[in-house]
N, C-alpha and C positions, 0 to 999 in steps of 0.2 A: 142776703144783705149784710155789710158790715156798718159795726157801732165805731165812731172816732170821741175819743173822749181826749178832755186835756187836764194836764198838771201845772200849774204854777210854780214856781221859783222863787226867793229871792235869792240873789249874792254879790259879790262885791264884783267892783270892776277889774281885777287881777284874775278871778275866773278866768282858766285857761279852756275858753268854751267848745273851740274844736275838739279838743279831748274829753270832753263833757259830754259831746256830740259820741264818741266812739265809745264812753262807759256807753251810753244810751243805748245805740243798734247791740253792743252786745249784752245789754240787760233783756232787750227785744230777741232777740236773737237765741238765746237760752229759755226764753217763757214758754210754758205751754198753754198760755192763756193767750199769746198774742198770734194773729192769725195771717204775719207775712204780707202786709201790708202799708200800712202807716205808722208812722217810726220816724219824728222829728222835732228836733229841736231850733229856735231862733229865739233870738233877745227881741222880746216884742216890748221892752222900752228900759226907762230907765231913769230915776231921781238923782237929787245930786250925794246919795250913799250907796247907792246898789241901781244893780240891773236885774231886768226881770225875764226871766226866763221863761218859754212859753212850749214845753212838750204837747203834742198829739198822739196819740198810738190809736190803733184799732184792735179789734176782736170778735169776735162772730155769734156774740149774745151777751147780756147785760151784766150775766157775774161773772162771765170772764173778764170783761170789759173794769169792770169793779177791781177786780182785784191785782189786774196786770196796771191798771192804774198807781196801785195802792204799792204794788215791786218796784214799780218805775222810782215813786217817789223817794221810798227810805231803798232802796238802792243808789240814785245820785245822791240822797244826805249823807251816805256811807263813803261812800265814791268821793265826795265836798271834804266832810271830816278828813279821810285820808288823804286828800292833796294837799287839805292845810295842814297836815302834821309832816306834810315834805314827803310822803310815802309815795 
């Protein structure tokens, strides 16, 4: 049985989220925590300063599941940082 866990977001509405989408499958995609399965991002809402991003991943037991969480996360904030500095 697989574990599906989610990450929260914020960021602004200039977020270029399709490509936000493609860091993600290849953050999933390089993990060896993440088991080939659930792998998704949507803006599940949104205030009048930001949008809120809503990742899923899976994994095939609780600390992987933990920690590919934990890659997912400061890898978009890494991924975030770098788009806003134009990279």
């Amino acid at each position: 049985p697989q574990l599906i866990g989610t990450v929260f977001l914020q960021a602004d509405f200039a977020t270029p989220v399709e490509r936000m989408r493609e860091e993600l499958n290849r953050l999933c995609d390089t993990s060896p925590n993440w088991n080939g399965q659930t792998c998704r991002l949507i803006v599940s809402d949104m205030s009048d300063r930001a949008i809120t991003l809503r990742v899923t991943v899976s994994a095939d037991d609780a600390d992987k599941l933990f920690d590919l969480r934990c890659e997912v996360r400061e890898g978009l904030i890494a991924w975030l940082n770098r788009t806003d500095d134009g990279n």
